[in-house]
PyMOL commands that place a pseudoatom at each C-alpha (Angstrom):
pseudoatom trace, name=CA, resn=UNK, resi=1, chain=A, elem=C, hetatm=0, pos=[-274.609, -144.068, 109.118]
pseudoatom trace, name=CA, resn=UNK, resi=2, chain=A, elem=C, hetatm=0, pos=[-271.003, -143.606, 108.644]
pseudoatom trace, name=CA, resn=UNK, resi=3, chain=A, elem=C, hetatm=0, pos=[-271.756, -140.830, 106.172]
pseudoatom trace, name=CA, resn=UNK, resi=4, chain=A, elem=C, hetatm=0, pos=[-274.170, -139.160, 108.911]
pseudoatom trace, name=CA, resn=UNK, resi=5, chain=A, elem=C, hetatm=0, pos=[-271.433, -138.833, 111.223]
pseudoatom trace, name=CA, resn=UNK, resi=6, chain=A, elem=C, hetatm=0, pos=[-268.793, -137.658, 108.976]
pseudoatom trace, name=CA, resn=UNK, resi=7, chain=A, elem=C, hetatm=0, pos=[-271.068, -135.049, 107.768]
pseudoatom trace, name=CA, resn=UNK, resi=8, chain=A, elem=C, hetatm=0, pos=[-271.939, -133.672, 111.659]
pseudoatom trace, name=CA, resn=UNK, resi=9, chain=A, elem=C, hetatm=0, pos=[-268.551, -133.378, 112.274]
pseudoatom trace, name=CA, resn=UNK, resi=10, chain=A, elem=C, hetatm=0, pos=[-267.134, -131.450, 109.016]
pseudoatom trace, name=CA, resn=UNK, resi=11, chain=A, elem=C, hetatm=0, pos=[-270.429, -128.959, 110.099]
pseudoatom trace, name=CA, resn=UNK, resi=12, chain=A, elem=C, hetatm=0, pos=[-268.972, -128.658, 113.571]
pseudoatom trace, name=CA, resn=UNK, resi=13, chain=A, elem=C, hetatm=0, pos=[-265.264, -128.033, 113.030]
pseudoatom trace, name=CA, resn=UNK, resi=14, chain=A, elem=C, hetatm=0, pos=[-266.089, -124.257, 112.341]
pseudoatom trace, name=CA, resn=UNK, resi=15, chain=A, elem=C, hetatm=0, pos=[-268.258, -123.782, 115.161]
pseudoatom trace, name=CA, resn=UNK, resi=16, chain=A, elem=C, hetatm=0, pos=[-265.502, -125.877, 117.223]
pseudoatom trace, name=CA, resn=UNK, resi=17, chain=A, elem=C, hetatm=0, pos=[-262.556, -123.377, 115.342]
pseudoatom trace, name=CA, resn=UNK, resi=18, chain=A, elem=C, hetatm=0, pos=[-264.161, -120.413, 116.329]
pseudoatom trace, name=CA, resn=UNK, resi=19, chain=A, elem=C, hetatm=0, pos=[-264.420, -121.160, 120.097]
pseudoatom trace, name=CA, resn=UNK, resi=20, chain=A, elem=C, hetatm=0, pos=[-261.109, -122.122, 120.176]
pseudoatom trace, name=CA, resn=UNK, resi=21, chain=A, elem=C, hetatm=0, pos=[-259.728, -119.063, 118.500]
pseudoatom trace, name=CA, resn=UNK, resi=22, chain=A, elem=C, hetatm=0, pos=[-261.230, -116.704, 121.228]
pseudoatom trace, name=CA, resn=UNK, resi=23, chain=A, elem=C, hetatm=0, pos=[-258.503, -115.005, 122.943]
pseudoatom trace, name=CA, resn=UNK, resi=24, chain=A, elem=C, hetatm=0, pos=[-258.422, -115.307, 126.723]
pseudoatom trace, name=CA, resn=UNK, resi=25, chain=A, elem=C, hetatm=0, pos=[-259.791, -112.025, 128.178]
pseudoatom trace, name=CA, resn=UNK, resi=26, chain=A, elem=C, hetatm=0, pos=[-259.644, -111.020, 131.302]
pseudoatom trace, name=CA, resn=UNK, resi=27, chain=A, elem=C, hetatm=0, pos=[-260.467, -107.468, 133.313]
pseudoatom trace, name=CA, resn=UNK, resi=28, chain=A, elem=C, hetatm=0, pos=[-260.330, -106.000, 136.678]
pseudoatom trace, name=CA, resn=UNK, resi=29, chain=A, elem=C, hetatm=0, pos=[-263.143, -105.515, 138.856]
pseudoatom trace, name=CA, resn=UNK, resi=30, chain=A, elem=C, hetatm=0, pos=[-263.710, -101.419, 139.061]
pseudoatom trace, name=CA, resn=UNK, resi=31, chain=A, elem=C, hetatm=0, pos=[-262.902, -98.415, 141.653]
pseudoatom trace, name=CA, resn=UNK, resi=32, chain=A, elem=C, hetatm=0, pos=[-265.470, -100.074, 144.343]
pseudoatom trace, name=CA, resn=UNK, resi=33, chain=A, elem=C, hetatm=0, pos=[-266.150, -103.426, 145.788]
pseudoatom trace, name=CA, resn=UNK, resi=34, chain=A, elem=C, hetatm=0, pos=[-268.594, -105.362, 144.059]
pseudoatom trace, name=CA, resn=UNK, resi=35, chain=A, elem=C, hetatm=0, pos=[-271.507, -108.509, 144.357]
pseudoatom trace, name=CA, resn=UNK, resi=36, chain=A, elem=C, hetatm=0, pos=[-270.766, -111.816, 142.350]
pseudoatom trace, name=CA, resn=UNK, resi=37, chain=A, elem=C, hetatm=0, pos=[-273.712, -113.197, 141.835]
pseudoatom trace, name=CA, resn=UNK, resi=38, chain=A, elem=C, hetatm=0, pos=[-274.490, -117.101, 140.831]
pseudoatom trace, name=CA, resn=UNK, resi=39, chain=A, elem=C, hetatm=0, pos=[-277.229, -116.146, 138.016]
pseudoatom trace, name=CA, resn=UNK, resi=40, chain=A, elem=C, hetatm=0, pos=[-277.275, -112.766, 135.539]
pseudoatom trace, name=CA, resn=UNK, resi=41, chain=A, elem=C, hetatm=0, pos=[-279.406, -111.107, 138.115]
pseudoatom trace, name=CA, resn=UNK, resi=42, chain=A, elem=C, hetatm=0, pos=[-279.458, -108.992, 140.824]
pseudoatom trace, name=CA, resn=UNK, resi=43, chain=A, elem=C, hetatm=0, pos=[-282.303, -111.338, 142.173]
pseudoatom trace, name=CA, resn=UNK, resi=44, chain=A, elem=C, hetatm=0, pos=[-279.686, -114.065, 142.174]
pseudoatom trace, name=CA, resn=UNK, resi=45, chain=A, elem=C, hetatm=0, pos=[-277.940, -115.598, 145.018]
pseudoatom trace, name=CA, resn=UNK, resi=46, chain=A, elem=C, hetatm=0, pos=[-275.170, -113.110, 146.255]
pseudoatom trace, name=CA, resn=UNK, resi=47, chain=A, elem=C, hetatm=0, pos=[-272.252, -115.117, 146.370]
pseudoatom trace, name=CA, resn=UNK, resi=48, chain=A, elem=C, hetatm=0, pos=[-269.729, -113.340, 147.845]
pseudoatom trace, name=CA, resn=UNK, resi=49, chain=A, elem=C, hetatm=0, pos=[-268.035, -109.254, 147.378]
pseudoatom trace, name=CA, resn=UNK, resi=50, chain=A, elem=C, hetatm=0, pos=[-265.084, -109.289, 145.218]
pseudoatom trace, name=CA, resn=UNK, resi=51, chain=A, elem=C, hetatm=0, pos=[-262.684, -106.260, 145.905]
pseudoatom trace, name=CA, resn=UNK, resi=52, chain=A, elem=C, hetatm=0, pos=[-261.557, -103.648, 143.823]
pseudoatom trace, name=CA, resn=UNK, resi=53, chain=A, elem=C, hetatm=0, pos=[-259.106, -103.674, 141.209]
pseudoatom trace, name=CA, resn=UNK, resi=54, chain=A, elem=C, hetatm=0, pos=[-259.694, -108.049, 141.521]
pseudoatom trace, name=CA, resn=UNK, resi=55, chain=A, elem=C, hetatm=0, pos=[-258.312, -109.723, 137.909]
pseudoatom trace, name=CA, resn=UNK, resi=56, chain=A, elem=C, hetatm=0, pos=[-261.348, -111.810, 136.446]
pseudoatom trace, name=CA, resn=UNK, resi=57, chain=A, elem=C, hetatm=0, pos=[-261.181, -113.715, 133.639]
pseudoatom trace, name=CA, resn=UNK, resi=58, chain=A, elem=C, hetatm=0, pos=[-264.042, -113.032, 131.583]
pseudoatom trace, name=CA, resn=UNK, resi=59, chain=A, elem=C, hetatm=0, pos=[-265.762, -117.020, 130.033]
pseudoatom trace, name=CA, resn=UNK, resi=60, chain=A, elem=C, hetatm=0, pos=[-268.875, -115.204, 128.437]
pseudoatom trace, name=CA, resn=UNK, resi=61, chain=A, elem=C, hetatm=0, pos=[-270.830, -112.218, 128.114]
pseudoatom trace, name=CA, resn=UNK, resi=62, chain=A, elem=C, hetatm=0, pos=[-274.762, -111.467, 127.870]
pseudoatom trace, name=CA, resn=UNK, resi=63, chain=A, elem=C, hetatm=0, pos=[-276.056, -108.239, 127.701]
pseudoatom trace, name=CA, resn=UNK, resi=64, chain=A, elem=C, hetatm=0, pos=[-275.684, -106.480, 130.702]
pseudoatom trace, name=CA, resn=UNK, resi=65, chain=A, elem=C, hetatm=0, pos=[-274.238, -108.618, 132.780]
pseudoatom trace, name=CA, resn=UNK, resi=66, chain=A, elem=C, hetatm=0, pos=[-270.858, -111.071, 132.300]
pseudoatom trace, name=CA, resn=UNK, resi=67, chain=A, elem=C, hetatm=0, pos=[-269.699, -114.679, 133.840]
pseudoatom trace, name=CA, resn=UNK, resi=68, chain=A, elem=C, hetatm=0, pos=[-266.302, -114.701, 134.859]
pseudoatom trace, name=CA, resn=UNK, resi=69, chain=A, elem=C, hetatm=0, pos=[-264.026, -117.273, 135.990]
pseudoatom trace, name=CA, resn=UNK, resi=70, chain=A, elem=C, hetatm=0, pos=[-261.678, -116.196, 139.628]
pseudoatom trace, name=CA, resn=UNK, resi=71, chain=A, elem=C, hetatm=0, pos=[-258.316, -117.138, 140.616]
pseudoatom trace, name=CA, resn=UNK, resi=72, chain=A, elem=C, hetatm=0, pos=[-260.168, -119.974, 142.555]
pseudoatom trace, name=CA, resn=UNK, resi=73, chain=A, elem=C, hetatm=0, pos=[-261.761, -121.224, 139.368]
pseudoatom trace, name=CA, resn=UNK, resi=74, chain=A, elem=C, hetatm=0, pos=[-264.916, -120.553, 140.790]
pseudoatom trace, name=CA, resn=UNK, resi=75, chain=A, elem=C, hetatm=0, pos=[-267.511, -118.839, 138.229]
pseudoatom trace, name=CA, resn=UNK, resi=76, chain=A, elem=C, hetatm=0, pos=[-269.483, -115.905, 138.868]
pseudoatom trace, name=CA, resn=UNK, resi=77, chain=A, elem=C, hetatm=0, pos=[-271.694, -112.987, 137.054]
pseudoatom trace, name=CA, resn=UNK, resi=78, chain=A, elem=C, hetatm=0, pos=[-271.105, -109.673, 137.270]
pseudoatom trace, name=CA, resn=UNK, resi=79, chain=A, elem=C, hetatm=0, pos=[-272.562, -106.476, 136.091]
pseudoatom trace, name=CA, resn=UNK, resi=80, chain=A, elem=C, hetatm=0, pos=[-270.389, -105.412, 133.215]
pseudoatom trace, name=CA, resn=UNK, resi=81, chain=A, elem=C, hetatm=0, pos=[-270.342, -102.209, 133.784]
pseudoatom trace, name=CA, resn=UNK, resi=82, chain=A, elem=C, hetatm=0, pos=[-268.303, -102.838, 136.854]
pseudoatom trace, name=CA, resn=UNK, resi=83, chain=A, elem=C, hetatm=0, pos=[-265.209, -104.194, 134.794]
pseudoatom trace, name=CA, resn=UNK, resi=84, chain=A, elem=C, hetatm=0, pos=[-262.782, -102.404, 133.886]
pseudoatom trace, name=CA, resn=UNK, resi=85, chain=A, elem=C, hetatm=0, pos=[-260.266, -103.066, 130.987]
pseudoatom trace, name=CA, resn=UNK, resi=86, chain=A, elem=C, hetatm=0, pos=[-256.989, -102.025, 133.105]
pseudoatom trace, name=CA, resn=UNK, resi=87, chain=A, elem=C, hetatm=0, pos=[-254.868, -105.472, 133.846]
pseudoatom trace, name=CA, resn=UNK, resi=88, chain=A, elem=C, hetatm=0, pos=[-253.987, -106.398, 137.296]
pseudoatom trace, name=CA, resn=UNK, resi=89, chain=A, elem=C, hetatm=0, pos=[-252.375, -109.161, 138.547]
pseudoatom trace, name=CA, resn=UNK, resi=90, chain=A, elem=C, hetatm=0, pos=[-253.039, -111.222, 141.655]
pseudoatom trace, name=CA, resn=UNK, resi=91, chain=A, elem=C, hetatm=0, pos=[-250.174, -113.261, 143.560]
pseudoatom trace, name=CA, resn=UNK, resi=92, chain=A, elem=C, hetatm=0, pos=[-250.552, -116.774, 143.988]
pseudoatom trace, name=CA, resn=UNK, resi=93, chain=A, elem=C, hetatm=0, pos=[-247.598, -117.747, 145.959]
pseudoatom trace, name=CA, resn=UNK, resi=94, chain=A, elem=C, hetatm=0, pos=[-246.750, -117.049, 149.592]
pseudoatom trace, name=CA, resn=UNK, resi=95, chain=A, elem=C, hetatm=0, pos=[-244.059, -114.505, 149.084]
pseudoatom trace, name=CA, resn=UNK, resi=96, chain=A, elem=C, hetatm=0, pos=[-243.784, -113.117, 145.434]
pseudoatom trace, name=CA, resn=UNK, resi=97, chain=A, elem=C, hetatm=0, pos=[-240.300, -111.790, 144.986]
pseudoatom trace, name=CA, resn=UNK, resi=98, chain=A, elem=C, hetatm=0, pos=[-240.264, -108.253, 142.439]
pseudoatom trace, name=CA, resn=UNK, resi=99, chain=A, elem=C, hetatm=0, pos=[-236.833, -107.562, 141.349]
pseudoatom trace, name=CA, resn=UNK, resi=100, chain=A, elem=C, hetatm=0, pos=[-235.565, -105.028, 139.234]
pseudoatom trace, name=CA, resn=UNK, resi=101, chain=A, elem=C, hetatm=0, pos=[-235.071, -106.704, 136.499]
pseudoatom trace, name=CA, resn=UNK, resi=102, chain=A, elem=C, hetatm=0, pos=[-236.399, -110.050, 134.866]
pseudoatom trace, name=CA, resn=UNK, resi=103, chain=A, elem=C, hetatm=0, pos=[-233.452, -111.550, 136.231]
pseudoatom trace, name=CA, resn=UNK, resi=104, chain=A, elem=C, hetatm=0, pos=[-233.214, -113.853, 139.448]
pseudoatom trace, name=CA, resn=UNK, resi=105, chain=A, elem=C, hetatm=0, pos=[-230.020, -112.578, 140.199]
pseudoatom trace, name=CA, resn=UNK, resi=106, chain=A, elem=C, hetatm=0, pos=[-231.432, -108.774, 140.012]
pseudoatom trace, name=CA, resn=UNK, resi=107, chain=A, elem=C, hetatm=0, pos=[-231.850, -106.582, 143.418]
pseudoatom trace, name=CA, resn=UNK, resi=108, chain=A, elem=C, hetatm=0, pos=[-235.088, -107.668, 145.290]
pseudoatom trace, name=CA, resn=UNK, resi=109, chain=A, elem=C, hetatm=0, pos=[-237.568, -103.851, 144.553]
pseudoatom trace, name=CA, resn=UNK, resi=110, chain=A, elem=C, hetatm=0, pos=[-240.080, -105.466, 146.993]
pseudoatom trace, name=CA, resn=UNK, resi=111, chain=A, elem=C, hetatm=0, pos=[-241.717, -108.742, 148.234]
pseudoatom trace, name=CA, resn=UNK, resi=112, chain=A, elem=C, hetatm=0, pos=[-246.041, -109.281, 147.750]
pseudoatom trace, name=CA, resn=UNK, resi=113, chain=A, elem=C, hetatm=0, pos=[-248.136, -111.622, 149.550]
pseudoatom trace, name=CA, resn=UNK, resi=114, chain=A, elem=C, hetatm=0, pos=[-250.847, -113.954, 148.742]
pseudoatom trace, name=CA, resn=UNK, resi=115, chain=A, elem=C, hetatm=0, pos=[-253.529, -112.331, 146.895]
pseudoatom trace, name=CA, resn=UNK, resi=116, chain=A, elem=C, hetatm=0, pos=[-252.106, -108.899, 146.586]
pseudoatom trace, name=CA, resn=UNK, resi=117, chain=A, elem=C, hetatm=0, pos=[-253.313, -107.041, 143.909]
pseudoatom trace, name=CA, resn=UNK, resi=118, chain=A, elem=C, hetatm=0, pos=[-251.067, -105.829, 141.536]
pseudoatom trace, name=CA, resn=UNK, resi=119, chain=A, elem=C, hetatm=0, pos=[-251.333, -103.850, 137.889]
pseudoatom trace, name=CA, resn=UNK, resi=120, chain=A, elem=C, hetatm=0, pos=[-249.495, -105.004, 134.648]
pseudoatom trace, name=CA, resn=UNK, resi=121, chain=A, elem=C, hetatm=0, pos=[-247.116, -102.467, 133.269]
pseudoatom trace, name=CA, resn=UNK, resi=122, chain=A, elem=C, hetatm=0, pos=[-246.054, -104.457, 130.570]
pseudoatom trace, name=CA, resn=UNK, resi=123, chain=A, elem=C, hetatm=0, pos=[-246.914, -107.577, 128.693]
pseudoatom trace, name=CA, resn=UNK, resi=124, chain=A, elem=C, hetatm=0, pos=[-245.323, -110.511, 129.754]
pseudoatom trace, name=CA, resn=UNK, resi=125, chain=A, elem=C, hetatm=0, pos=[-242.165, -112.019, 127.958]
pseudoatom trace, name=CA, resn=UNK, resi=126, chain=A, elem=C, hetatm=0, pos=[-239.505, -114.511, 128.996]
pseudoatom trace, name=CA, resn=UNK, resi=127, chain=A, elem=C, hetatm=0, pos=[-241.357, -115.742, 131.890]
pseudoatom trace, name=CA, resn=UNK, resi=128, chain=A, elem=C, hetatm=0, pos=[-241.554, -112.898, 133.652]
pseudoatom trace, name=CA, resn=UNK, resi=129, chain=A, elem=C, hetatm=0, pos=[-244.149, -109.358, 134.151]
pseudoatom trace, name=CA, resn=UNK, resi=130, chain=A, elem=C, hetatm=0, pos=[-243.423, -106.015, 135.550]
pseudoatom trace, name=CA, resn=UNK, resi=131, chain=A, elem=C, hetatm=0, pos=[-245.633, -104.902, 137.811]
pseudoatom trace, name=CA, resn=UNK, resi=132, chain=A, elem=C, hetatm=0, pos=[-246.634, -101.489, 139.495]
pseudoatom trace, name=CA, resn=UNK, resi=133, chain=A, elem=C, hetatm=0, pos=[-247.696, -101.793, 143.439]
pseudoatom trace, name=CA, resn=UNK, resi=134, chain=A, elem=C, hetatm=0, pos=[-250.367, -99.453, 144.778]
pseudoatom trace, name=CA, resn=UNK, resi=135, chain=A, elem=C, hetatm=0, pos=[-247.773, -97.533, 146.132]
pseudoatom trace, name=CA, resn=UNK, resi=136, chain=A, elem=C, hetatm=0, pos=[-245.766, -96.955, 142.777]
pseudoatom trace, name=CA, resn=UNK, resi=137, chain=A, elem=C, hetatm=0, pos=[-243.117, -99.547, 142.998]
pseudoatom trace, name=CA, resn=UNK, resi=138, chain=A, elem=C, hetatm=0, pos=[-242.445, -101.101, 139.809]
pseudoatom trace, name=CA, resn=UNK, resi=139, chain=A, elem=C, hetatm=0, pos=[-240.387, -104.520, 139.077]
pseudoatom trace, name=CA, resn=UNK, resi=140, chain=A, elem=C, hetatm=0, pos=[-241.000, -107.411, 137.155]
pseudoatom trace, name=CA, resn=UNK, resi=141, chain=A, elem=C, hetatm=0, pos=[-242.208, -110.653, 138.769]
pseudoatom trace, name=CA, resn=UNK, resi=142, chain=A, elem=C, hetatm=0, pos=[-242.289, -114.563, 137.252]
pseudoatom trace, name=CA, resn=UNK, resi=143, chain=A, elem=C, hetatm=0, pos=[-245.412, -115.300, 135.278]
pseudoatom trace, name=CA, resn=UNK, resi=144, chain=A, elem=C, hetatm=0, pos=[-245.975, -118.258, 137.034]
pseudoatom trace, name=CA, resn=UNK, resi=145, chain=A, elem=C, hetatm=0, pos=[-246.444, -116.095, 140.799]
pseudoatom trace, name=CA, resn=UNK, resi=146, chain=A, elem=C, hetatm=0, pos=[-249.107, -114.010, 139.790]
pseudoatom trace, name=CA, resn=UNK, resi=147, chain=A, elem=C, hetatm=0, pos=[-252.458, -115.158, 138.199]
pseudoatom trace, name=CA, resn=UNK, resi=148, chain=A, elem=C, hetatm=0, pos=[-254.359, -112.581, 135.882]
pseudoatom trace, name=CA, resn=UNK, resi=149, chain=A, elem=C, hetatm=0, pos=[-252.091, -113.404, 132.386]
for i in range(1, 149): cmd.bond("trace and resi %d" % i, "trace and resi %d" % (i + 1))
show_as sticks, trace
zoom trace
């Protein structure tokens, strides 16, 4: 028996390896509001409309269609084709504070509410992002005040 078990679980740690060696991906939902649906189906429930440019982090893909994970948690499908590879960001916290720098002490560029939408610019480092608003402000904002990373 003991030799049953220790031979199922050297034949799983590969399988279990290559699961956990998938990188996190996550996308943006496209130029237009779209459906989340709860099954890989347009004749599934509708669950709610997720807006444009929304971060989604993308748990598994099947043909046409992908399950994603929201800032909620919550999990959804979506039409692939409706995700798009540019990164945005969503805030989490009640009053985000972009400076100009990735320094505390740097001049405040401009403050974002609670589920503003806002694009990556760079790759995060040192605990903090810059960020582009809609309306072409850039700054860098902590990691931990956005979701989308």
């Amino acid at each position: 028996m003991r030799r049953l078990i220790a031979t199922c679980c050297v034949s799983l740690l590969p399988m279990l390896a290559s699961v956990s060696a998938q990188a996190i991906e996550f996308r943006s939902v496209g130029a237009s509001p779209v459906i989340m649906y709860d099954a890989p189906s347009q004749k599934g429930g509708k669950l709610y409309v997720a807006p444009r440019g929304m971060p989604v982090e993308v748990v598994f893909t099947s043909g046409a269609w992908s399950k994603v994970r929201d800032m909620s948690g919550d999990l959804s499908w979506i039409e692939s084709k409706d995700l798009i590879t540019r990164r945005n960001l969503i805030v989490r916290v009640a009053n985000a504070k972009v400076r100009e720098t990735a320094d505390d002490a740097s001049p405040l560029v401009f403050s974002a509410d609670k589920s503003v939408v806002l694009e990556m610019a760079e790759p995060a480092t040192s605990g903090w992002v810059k960020v582009k608003h809609r309306d072409g402000q850039l700054g860098y904002v902590k990691v931990n005040e956005v979701w989308g990373l």
